[in-house]
C-alpha positions as CSV (number, residue, x, y, z in Angstrom):
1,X,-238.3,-69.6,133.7
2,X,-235.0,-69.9,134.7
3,X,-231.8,-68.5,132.5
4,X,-228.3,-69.2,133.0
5,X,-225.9,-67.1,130.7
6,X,-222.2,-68.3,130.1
7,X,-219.9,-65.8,128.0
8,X,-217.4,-68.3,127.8
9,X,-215.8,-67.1,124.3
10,X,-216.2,-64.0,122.3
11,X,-217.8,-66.6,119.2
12,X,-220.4,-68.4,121.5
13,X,-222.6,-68.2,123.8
14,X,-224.0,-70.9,126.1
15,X,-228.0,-70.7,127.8
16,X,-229.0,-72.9,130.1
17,X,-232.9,-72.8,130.5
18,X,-234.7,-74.2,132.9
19,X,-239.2,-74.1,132.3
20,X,-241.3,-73.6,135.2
21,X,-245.1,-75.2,135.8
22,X,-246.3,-72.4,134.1
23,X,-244.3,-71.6,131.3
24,X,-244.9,-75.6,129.9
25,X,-248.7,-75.5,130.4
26,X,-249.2,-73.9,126.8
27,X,-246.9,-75.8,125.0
28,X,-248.3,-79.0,126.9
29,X,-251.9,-77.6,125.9
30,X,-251.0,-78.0,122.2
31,X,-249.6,-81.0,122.4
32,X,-252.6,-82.5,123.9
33,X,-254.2,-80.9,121.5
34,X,-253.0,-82.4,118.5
35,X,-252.9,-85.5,119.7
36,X,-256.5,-85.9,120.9
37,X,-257.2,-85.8,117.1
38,X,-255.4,-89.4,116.4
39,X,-256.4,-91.4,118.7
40,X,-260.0,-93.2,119.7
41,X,-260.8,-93.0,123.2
42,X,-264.3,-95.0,124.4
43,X,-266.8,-92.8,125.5
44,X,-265.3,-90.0,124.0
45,X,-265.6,-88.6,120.1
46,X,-262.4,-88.2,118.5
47,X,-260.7,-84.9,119.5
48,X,-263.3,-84.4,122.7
49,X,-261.6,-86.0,125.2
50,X,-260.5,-83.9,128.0
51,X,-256.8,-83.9,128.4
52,X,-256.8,-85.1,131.6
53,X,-258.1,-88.5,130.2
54,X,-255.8,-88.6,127.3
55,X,-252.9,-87.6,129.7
56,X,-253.6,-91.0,131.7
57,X,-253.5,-92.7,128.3
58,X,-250.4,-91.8,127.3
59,X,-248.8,-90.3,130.2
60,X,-247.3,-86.8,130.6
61,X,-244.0,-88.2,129.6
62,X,-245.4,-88.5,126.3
63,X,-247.1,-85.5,125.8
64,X,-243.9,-83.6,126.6
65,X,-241.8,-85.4,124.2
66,X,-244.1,-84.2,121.5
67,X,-244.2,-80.7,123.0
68,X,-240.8,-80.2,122.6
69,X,-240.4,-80.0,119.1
70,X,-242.0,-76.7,119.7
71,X,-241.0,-75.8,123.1
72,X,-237.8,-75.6,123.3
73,X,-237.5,-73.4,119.6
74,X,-239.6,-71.0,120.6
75,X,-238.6,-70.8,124.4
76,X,-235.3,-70.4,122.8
77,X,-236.0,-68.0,120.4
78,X,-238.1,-65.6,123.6
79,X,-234.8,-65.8,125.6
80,X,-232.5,-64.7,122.9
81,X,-234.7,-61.7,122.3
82,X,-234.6,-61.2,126.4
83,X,-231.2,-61.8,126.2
84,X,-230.3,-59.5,123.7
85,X,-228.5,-62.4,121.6
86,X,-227.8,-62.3,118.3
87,X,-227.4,-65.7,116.8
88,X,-224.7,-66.1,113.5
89,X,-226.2,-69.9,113.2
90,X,-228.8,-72.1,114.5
91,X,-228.1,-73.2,117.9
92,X,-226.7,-76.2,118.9
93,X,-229.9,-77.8,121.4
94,X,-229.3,-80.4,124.4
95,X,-232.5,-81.3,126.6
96,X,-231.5,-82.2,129.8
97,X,-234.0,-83.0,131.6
98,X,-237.8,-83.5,131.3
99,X,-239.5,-83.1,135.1
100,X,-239.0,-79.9,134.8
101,X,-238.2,-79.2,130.9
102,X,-234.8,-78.0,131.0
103,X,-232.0,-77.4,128.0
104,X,-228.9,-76.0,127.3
105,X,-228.2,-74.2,124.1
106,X,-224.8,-73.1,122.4
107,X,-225.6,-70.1,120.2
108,X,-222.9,-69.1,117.5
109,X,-222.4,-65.6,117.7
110,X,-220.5,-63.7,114.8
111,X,-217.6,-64.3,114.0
112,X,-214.4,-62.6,114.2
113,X,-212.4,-61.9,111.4
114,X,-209.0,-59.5,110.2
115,X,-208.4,-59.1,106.7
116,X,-204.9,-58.1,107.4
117,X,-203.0,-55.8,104.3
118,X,-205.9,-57.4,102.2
119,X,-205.1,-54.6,99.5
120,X,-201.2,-55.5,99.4
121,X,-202.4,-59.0,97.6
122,X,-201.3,-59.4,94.1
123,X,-201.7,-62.3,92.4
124,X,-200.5,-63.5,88.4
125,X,-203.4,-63.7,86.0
126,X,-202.8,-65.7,82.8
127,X,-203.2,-64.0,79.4
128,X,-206.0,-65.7,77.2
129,X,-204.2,-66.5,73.8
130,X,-206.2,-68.3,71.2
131,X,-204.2,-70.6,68.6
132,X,-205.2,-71.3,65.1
133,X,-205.0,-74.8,65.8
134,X,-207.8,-74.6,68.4
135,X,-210.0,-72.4,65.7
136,X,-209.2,-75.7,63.1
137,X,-210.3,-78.0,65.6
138,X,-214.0,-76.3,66.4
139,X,-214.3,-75.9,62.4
140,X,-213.5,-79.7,61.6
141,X,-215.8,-80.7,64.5
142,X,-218.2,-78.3,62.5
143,X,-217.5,-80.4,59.1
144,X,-218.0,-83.5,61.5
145,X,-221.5,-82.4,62.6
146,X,-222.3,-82.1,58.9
147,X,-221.0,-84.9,57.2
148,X,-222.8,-87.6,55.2
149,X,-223.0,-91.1,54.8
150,X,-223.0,-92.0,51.6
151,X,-223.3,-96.0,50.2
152,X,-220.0,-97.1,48.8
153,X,-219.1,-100.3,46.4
154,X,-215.5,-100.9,48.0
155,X,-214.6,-103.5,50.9
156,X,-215.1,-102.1,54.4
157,X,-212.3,-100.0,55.9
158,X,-211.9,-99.0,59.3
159,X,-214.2,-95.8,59.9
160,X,-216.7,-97.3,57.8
161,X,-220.6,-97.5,58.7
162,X,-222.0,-101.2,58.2
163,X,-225.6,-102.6,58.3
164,X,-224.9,-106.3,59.4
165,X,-226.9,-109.3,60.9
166,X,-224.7,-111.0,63.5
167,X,-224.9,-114.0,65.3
168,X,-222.1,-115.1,67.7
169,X,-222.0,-118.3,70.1
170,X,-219.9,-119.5,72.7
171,X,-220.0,-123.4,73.3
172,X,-223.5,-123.8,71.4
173,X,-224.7,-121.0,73.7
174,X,-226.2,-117.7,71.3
175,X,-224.4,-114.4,73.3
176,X,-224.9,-112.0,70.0
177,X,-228.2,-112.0,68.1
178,X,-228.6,-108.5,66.2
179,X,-230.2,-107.6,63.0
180,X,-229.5,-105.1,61.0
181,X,-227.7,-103.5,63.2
182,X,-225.6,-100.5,62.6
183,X,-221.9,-100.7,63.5
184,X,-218.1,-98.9,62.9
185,X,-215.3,-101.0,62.9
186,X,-212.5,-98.7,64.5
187,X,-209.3,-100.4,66.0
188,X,-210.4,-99.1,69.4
189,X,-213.8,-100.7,69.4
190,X,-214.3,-103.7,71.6
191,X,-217.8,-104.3,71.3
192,X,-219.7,-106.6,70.8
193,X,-216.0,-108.7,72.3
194,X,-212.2,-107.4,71.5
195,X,-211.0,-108.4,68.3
196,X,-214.7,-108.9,66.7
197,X,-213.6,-105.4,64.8
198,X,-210.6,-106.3,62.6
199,X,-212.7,-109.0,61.2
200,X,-215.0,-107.1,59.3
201,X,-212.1,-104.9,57.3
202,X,-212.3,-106.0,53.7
203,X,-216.1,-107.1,53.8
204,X,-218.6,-105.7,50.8
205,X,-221.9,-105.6,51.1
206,X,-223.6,-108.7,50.5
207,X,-220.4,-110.3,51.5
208,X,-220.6,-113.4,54.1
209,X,-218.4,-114.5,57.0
210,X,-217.6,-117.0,59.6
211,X,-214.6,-116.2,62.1
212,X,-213.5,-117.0,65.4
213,X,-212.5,-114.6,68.3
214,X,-210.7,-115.0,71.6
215,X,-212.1,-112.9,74.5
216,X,-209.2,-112.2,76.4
217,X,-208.4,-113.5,80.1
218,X,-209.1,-110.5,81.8
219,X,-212.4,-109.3,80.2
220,X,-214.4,-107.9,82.5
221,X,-217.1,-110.3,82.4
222,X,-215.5,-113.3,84.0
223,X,-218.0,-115.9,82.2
224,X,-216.8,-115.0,78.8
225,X,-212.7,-114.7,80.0
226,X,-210.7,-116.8,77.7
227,X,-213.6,-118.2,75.4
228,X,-213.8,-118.3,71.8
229,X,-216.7,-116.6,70.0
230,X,-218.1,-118.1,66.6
231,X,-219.4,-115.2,64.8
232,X,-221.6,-115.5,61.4
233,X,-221.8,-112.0,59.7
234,X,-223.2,-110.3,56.9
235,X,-222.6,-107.3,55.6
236,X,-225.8,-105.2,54.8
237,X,-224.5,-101.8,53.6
238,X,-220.9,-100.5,53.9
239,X,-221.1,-96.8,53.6
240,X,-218.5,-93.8,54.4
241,X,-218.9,-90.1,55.9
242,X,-218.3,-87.4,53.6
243,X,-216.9,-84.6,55.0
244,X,-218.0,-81.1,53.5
245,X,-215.6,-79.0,51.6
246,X,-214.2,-76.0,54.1
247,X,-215.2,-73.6,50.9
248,X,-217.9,-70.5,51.7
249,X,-220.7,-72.7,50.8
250,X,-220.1,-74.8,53.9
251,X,-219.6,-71.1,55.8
252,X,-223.1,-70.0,54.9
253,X,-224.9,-73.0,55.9
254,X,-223.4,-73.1,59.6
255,X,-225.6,-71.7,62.1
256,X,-227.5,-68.6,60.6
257,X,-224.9,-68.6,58.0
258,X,-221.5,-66.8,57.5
259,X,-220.4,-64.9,54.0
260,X,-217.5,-67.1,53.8
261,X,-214.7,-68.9,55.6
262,X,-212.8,-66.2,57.1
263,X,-216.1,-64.9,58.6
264,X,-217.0,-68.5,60.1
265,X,-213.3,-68.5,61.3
266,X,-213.7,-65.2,62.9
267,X,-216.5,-65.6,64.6
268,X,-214.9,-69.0,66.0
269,X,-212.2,-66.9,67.3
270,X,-214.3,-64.9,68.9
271,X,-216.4,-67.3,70.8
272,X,-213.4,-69.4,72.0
273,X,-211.8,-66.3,73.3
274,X,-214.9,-64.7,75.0
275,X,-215.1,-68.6,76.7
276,X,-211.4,-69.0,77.8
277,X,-211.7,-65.1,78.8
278,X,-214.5,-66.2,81.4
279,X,-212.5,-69.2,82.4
280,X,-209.6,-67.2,83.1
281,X,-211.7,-64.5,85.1
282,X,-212.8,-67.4,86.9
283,X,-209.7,-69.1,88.0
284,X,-208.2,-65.6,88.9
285,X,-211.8,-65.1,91.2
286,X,-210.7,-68.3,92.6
287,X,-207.2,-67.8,93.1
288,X,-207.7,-64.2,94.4
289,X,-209.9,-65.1,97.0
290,X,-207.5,-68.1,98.2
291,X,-205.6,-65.4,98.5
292,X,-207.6,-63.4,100.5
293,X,-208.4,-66.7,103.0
294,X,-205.0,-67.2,103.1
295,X,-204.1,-63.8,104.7
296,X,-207.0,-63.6,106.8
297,X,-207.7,-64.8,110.2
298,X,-211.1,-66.1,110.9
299,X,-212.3,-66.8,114.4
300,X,-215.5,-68.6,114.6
301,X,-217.5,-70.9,116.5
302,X,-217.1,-74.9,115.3
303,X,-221.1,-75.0,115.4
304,X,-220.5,-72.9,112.0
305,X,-218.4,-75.4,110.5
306,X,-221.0,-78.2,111.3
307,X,-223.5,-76.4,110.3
308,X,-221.9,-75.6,106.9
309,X,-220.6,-79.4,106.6
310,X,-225.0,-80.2,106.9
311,X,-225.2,-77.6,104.4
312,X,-223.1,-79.3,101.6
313,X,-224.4,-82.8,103.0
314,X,-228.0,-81.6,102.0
315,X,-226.6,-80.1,98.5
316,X,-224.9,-83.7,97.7
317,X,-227.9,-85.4,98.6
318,X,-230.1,-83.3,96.4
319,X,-227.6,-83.9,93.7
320,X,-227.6,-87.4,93.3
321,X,-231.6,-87.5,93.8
322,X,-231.8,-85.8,90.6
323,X,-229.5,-88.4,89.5
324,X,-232.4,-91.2,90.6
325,X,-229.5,-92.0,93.4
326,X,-230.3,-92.2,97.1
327,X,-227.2,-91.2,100.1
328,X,-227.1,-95.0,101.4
329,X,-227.2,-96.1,97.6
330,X,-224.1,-93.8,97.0
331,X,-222.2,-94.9,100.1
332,X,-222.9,-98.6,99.5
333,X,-221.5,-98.1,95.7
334,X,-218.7,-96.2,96.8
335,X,-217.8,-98.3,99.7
336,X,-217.9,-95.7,102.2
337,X,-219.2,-94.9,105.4
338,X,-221.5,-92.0,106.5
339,X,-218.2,-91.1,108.4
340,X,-215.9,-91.3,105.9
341,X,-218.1,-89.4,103.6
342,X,-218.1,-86.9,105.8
343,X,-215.0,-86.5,107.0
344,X,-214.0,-86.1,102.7
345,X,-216.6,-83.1,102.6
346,X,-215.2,-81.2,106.1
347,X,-212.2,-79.7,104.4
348,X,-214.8,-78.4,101.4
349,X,-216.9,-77.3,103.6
350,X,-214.6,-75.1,105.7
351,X,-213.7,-73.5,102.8
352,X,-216.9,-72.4,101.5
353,X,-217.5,-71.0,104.7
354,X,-214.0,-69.0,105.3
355,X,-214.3,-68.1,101.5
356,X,-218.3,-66.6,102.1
357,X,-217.3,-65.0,105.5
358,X,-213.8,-63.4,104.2
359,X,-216.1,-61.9,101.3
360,X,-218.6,-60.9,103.7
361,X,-216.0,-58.3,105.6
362,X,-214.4,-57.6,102.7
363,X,-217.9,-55.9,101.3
364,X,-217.8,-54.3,104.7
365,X,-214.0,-53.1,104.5
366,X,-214.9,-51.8,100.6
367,X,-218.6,-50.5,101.9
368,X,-219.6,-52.7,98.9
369,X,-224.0,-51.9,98.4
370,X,-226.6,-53.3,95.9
371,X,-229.2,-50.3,96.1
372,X,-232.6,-51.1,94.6
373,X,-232.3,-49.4,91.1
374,X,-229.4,-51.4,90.8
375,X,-231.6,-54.4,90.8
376,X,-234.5,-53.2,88.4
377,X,-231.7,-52.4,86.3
378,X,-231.1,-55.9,86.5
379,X,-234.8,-57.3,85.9
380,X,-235.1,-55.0,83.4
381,X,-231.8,-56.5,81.3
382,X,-233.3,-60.0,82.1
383,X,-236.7,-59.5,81.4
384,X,-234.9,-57.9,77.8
385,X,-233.3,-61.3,77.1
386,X,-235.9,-63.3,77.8
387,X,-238.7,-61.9,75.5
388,X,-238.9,-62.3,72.0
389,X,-240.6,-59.9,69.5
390,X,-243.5,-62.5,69.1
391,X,-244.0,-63.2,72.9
392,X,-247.4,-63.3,74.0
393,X,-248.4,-60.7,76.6
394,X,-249.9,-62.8,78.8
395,X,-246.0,-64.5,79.2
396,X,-244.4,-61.3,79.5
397,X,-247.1,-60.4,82.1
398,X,-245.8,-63.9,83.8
399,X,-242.3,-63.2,83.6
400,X,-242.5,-59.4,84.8
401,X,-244.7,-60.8,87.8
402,X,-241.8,-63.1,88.4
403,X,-239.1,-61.1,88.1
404,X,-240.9,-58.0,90.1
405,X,-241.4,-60.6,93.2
406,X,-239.9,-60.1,96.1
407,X,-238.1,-63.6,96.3
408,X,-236.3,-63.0,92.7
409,X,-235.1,-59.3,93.2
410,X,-233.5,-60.7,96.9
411,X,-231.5,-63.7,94.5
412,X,-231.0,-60.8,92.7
413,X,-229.4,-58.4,94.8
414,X,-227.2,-61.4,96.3
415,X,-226.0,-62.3,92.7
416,X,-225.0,-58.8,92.0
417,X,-223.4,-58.4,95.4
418,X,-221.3,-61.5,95.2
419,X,-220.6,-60.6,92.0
420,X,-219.4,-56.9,93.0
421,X,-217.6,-58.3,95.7
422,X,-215.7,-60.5,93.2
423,X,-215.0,-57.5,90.8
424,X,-213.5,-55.3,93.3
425,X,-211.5,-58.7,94.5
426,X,-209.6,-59.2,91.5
427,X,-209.3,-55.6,90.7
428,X,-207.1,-55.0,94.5
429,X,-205.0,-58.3,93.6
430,X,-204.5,-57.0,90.1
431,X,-203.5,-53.8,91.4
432,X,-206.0,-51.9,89.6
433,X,-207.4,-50.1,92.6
434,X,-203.7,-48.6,92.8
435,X,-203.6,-47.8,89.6
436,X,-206.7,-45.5,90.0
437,X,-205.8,-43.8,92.9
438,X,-202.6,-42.8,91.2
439,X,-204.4,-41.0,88.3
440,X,-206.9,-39.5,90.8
441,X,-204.1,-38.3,93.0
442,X,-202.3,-36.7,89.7
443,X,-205.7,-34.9,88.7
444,X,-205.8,-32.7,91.8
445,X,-203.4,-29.6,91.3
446,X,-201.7,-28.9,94.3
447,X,-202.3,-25.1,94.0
448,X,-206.0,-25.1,93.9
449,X,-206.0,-26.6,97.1
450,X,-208.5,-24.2,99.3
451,X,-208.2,-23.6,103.1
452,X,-211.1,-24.1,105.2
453,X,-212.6,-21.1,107.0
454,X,-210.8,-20.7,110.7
455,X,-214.6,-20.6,111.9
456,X,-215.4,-24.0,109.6
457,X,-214.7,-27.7,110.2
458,X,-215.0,-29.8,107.1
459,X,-216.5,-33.2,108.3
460,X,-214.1,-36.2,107.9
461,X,-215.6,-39.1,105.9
462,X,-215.4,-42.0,108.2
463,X,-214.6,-45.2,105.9
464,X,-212.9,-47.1,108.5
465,X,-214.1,-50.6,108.8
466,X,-215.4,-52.0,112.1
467,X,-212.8,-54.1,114.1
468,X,-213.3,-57.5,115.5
469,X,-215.1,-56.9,118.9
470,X,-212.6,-59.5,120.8
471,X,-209.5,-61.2,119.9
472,X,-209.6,-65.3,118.9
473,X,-208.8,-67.7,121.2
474,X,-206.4,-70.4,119.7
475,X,-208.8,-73.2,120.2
476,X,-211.2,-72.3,117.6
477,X,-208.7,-69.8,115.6
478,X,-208.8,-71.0,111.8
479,X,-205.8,-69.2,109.4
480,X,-207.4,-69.9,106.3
């Protein structure tokens, strides 16, 4: 086997391979292999045929194009060991030829990346203030959630609930056939058509009426545009919500119950500020690591990008499958191309990757570690808030099992990282890591300072972060 290294950036690396006689044979072997089991040769059973029959079937050419899907990944992955390589991303893969097997490959390697005065970064955060009109609001949708319909012996108002039969025609054809049917007339509602609404106002129940509507010209459905309905009705039940008093009886039966209105409003408070305090620590996350892009200067090979712009591809994809959507649905809906699509997702995409790499040397810069009691700390919170006093054991056996495997404590220790990562984030463009340097820096009396023996070194605490190995060339520099 051949190998042809090319250094030609300090972000990527290109291989050109080229297989001898020898180094196919075992890859062609396999390939033969499986495909001896699929296909009926005379004389033969199937899978017994010696390859030099099935060869002649189907011809080397054929054999090799199967091979490959294995051949060149793990001839690939054997000269990047020999090589010494270190790939960031999967490779980007070109066969070039086939008599012999030969490829070239165009490995991402790390990326370069300079944080700059990452720890001069300030940025606003918004106090979180909560406003008795928003507690009002969450206590009437409360009263809402509660209320009662209750029979009335008055003509219909807007608001109203009504049981009706309704027919309605247009030109002898029947469009509206419902029975007992519940409905609200509200001056916004334009079902079953606009203007059906205002018509019932001032019906009782029992009452009976014939009226006429106009569908207006631009009603969506163009069949029905500018027709007149005939609707019959009658009026079933006419009936109107009743709202609960706001008086402590209503307290106690929200939830697990409150001793009286100030203690429902409290805890009201308290849950809208606990939510728009997690909003705002969000947006300042966000708007701290913009920040932190911003600044930075990322160097990295454009195979990362694609590969990143697959990545979110794949998670959209996923998305609207769960949805009961396929990708060429989508597109066809949308009235896009696959291009198009794309091309809408690339500026995402770039950002999720500057964002995760930017964080990644930051962690480095701030020697930011999960360390494993860290994370049984963590499974032993979660496994806390998941059980119940009446669990079963054989479920908390289940959950322990889960939590204990090796698959959850690595999601684990990635949550808590990012998470850390985040924390000490804000806290630099808040200015809090200042903040606490000062007070140490005032705890340490100048005078109790001791001098080092003549015949003693103290060791210096090296917390310098690594440099980028090479500088960026402008082609592929990205200033996020």
């Amino acid at each position: 086997m051949r190998v042809t290294r090319d250094n030609v950036s300090p972000i990527e690396i290109t291989l050109s391979v080229e297989l001898e006689t020898e180094d196919e044979n075992p890859f062609l072997e396999r390939s033969y292999r499986r495909t001896v089991s699929r296909i009926n040769i005379p004389g033969f059973r199937r899978g017994k045929a010696p390859r030099s029959i099935v060869e002649s079937m189907v011809g080397r050419t054929a054999l090799l194009q199967e091979a490959l899907d294995f051949m060149v990944p793990e001839t690939l992955d054997k000269v990047l060991t020999d090589e010494d390589v270190s790939a960031f991303g999967e490779p980007s893969i070109e066969v070039t030829d086939l008599e012999p097997v030969s490829f070239t490959a165009t490995v991402p390697l790390e990326p370069t990346i300079e944080l700059g005065d990452y720890r001069s970064l300030r940025v606003d955060s918004e106090p979180v203030e909560i406003g008795e009109e928003q507690v009002d609001d969450v206590i009437s949708r409360l009263q809402e959630e509660q209320a009662v319909w209750e029979p009335v012996e008055r003509p219909a108002e807007y608001g109203d609930r009504l049981n009706l039969d309704v027919n309605g025609e247009i030109d002898g054809e029947l469009v509206v056939d419902d029975h007992d049917v519940e409905y609200i007339p509200n001056e916004d509602n334009v079902l079953p058509f606009p203007g059906f609404a205002p018509n019932l106002v001032g019906l009782a129940e029992d009452a009976e009426s014939e009226f006429n509507v106009t569908i207006p010209e631009d009603y969506p459905r163009e069949q029905y545009a500018g027709k007149e309905v005939q609707f019959k009705v009658s009026v079933l039940s006419v009936k109107e919500k009743s709202v609960p008093e706001l008086d402590d009886e209503f307290a106690k039966s929200v939830g697990e119950g409150f001793d009286d209105v100030e203690a429902l409003r409290s805890s009201v408070r308290e849950s809208l500020t606990n939510q728009a305090e997690a909003a705002a620590q969000n947006e300042l996350e966000q708007k701290s690591l913009e920040a932190l892009c911003e600044a930075a200067v990322v160097n990295a090979s454009p195979i990362l990008y694609e590969r990143e712009l697959e990545a979110l591809q794949a998670d959209r994809e996923r998305m609207l499958r769960q949805q009961g959507l396929d990708l060429a649905t989508y597109l066809r809906f949308m009235g896009k191309s696959n291009e198009e699509f794309l091309d809408e997702m690339r500026p995402s995409a770039e950002r999720r990757l500057v964002g995760g790499l930017v964080l990644r040397k930051l962690a480095e810069a701030e020697e930011i570690e999960v360390t494993d009691e860290d994370i049984q700390s963590e499974t032993d919170r979660l496994f806390d808030m998941s059980t119940g006093e009446e669990a079963e054991q054989e479920s908390l056996d289940n959950l322990r099992q889960f939590l204990d495997s090796e698959s959850t404590r690595d999601n684990i220790r990635s949550s808590l990282h990012s998470r850390r990562v985040l924390e000490r984030l804000t806290e630099i463009t808040q200015g809090k890591l200042d903040e606490s340097d000062d007070d140490s820096s005032q705890e340490a009396p100048a005078d109790e300072t001791e001098e080092a023996p003549a015949d003693e070194t103290p060791e210096a605490e090296d917390a310098t972060a690594a440099e980028p190995a090479a500088d960026a060339s402008d082609e592929n520099e990205t200033s996020a």
